[in-house]
N, C-alpha and C positions, 0 to 999 in steps of 0.2 A: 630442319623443322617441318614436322608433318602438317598440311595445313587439308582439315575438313569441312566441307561446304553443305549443311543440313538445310532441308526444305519440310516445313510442316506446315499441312493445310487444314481447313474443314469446310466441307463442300456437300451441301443439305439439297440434293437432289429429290425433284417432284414426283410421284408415281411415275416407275421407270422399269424397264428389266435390260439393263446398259453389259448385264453379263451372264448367259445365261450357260447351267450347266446342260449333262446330256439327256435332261428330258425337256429344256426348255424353260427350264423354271430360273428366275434369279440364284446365283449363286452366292451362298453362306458358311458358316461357320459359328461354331461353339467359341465364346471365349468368356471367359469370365463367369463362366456357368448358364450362361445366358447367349439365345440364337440371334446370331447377329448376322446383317446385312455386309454381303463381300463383293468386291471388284478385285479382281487378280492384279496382281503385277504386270503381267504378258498384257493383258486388256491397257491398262493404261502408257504401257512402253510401247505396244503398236501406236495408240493414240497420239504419243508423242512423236512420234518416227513419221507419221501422217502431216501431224503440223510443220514438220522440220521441209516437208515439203512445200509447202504454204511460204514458209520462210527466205526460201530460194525462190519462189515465184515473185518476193520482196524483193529480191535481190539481198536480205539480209545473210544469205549463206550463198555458198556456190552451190551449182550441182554436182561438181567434183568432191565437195567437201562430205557427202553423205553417201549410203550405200544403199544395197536393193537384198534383199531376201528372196531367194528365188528356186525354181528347180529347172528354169527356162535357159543357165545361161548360154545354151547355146545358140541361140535366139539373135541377144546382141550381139556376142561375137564375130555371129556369122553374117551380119547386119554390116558389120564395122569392116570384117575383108570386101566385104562388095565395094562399099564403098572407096576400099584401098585399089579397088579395078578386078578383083577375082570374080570367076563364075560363080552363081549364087550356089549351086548342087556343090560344088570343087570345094568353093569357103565351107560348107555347113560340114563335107567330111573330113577336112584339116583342122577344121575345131574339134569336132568330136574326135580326134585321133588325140592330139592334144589331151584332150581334158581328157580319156583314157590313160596317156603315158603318165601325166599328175597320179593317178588312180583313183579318179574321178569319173565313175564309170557312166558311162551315158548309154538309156534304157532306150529300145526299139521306139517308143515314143517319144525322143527327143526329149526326155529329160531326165536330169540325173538324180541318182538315188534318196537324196533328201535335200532337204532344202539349204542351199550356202547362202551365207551371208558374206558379201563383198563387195568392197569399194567399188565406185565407178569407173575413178582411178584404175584400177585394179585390171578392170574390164578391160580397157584403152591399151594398160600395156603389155596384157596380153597378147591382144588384137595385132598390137606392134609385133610381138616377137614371133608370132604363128607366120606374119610377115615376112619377117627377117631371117625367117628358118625357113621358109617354105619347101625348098625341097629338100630337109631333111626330114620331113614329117613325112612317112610312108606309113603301110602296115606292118605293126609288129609280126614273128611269126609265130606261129606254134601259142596263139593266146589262147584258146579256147581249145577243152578237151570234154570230148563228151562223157556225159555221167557227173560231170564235174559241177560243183554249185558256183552260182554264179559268182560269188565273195570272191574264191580261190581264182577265178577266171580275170577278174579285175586285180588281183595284184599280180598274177602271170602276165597281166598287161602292161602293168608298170614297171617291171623287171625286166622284161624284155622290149622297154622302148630303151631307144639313145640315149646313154649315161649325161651327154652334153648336154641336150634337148633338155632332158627331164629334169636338170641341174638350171640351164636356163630358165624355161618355164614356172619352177617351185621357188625358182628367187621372186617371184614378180607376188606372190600374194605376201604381203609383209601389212598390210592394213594400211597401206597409203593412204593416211591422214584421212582417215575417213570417221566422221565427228561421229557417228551413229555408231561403230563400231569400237571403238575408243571407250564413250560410255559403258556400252552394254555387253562389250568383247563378243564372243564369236568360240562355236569348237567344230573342226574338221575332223570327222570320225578318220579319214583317212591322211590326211597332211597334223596328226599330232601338234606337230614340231611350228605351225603355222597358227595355233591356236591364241587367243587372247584373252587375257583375265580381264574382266570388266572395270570401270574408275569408279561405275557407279552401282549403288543397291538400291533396287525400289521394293518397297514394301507389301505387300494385299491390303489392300482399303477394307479398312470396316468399320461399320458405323459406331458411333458412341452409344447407341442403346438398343435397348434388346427388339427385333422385328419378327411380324409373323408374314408368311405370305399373303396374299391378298388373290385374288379371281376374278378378270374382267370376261363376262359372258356377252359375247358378238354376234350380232345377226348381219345378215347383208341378203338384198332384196334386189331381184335382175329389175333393171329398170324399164322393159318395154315386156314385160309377162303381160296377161289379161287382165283387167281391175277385177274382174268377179276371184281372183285367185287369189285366197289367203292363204296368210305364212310366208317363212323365211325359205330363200333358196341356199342359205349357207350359215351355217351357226358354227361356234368354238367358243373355247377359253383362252383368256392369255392371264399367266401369273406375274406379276409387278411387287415392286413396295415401294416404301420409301424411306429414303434415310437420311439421317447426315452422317457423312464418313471423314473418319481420320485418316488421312494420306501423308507416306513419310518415305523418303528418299536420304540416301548421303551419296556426297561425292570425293574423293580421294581426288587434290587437285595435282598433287606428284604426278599422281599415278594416271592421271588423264594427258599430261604435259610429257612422259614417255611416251604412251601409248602414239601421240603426234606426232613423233619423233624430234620431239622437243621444240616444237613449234608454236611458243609461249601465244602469240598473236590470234592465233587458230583456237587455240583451247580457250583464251578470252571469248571468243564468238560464239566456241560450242558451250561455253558454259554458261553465257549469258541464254542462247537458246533453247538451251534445256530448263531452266530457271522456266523461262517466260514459256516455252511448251508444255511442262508441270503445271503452272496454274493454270495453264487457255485451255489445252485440250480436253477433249473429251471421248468417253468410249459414244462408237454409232449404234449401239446393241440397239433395236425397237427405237429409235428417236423417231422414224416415221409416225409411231403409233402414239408415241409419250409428248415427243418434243421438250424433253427435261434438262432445258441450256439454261443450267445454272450455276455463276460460276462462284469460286471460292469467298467466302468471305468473312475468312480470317489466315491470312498466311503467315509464318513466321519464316526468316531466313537466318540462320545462324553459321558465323565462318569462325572455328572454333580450333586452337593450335595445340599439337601435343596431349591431345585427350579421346580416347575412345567414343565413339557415335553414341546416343542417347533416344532411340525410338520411346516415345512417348506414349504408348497406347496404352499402359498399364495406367493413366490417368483414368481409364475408362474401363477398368479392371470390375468396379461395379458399373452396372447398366445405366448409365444418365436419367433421370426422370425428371418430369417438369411441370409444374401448376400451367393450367390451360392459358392464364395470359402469361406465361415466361417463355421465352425463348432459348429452344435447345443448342442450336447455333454457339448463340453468346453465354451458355451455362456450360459448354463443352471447351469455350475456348477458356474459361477463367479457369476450369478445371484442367486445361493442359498447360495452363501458366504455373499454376499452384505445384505442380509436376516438373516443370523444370527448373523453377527456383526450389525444388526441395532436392533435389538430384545437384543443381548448382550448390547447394550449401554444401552437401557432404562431398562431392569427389574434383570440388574446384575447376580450374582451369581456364585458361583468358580465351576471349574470344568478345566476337559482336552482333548481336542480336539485332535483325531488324523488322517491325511488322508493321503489316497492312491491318487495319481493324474495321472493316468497314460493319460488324457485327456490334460495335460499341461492347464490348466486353471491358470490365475492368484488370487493365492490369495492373497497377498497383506500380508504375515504374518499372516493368521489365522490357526490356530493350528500347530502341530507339523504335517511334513511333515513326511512320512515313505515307503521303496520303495515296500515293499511285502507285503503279504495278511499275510504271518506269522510276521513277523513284526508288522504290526496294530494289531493282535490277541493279540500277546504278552505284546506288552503297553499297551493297552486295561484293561486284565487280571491286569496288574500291578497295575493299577491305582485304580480298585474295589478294592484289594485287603489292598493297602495304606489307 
């Protein structure tokens, strides 16, 4: 029985530019024929991978339990031989020898060609094996031939390391139980075969109604200039707006409980802190300038069996409008209530709904009402688990 874990929010952020595209400006999108206010996916999964940190400083996750995104790793690696008693220059080039025989090519700069994502886990038992192989890890010969592009020169590196070595070594990236990676899975341009399909989908946030940009024009004045001196020593723009956005995520809990290597316990922790890092976090785009912490409020959580995911943003398919004393907020969430009991009527299917309301929105008896964020965790939790 396939069992799916949906998260729907709305979360009415203050004048803010929490994402901005490449000239700077908040980033958007057409939908519904009308310009709407966008937060990417990437923006809010970093955000969440941020908290997951936060979370471990709780001691509610391990530090093992998560991963790093990186193009440094040889950094710790080479960190972690020292401390196994090797010279630090000796460790940093039996990593990089290493992570070349992978084909994992590491650049004159110490770092490698894009960014991996990998366990911490991962890290360690590397660490361990560059250990336990140490002198088999020499220099390959004949890796590099001039005229040659660099591409072609990193898999003549991996071809001509040690069939063993490189057989050792490519067993150790397998995603050891790393909750970050599990969710959001992971692709290694060069280890294919080591690649991971994600448990989870998160969506681009966009607001329920149509925005235009807006223009904050800045001056700033040196503090100890002459009094007789008028005007600004430093003027600009900054573009903002503000919105309330629909945020929608699913999670595949099979497919997150494989991806753990079936370490039901584990995948309870990473799901409950993903839940609860969906609603808390937030993007740092301009907060120094905006300070726009504001958080959700209206969540729904649904754990739904044997039925296809239901992204709900076509509630908002026309542009939300609102009489000056109504609130948009609580006119977006009846309207994404009105959206899921008209989708529940036609294509059925059991499951259990549970919301936070702190918008006072009417719902009309859809789902189980709950008044805290621990609260909705917890039934949440309950219900995958039944």
């Amino acid at each position: 029985m396939k069992t799916i874990v949906e998260i729907h929010a709305l979360q009415n952020f203050a004048p803010s530019n929490l994402n901005r595209d490449d000239t700077g400006a908040p980033k958007d999108a057409l939908f519904g024929g009308t310009r709407r206010a966008r937060v990417s996916s990437q923006c809010f999964k970093r955000a969440i991978r941020q908290r997951f940190d936060g979370l471990v400083k709780k001691n509610e996750l391990s530090a093992d339990d998560i991963a790093v995104r990186t193009k440094r790793l040889l950094q710790p690696l080479a960190a972690a031989l020292v401390d196994k008693g090797h010279d630090e220059n000796e460790a940093a080039e039996k990593a990089k020898m290493a992570l070349n025989a992978m084909g994992l090519a590491v650049k004159d700069d110490g770092k490698t060609e894009y960014l991996l994502f990998v366990g911490r886990r991962e890290i360690s038992k590397l660490a361990d094996t560059i250990d336990k192989l140490w002198d088999r890890i020499v220099p390959a010969e004949a890796v590099t031939e001039e005229g040659k592009k660099a591409g072609k020169n990193k898999k003549r590196a991996a071809r001509n390391a040690d069939p063993e070595l490189k057989k050792a070594l490519e067993q150790i990236f397998d995603g050891v139980k790393a909750v970050d990676v599990a969710l959001f899975g992971r692709m290694l341009a060069d280890m294919p075969q080591k690649n991971q399909d994600a448990a989870c989908q998160v969506a681009h946030a966009i607001s329920t109604h149509a925005v235009e940009r807006e223009f904050d024009f800045y001056t700033a004045v040196d503090d100890i200039k002459p009094e007789d001196t008028a005007g600004a020593d430093m003027m600009g723009t900054v573009e903002f707006n503000s919105a309330c956005f629909y945020r929608y995520a699913v999670l595949d809990w099979e497919k997150l409980v494989s991806n753990l290597q079936e370490d039901r316990e584990l995948a309870v922790s990473g799901l409950k802190a993903f839940l609860e890092a969906f609603v808390v976090a937030e993007p740092t785009g301009k907060q120094n300038t905006f300070a726009a912490h504001n958080p959700p409020e209206f969540v729904a959580v649904a754990v739904r069996r044997n039925t296809a995911p239901r992204n709900l943003a076509n509630a908002f398919e026309t542009a939300v409008r609102v009489r000056k004393e109504e609130s948009i907020t609580r006119k977006s969430a009846e309207l994404l209530v009105q959206k899921a009991k008209a989708l529940q009527a036609a294509y059925g299917g059991a499951g259990q709904t549970f919301i936070l309301n702190l918008a006072d929105a009417q719902i009309d008896g859809f789902g189980t009402k709950v008044e805290t964020l621990d609260a909705l965790l917890d039934n949440a939790l309950q219900a995958v688990k039944e």
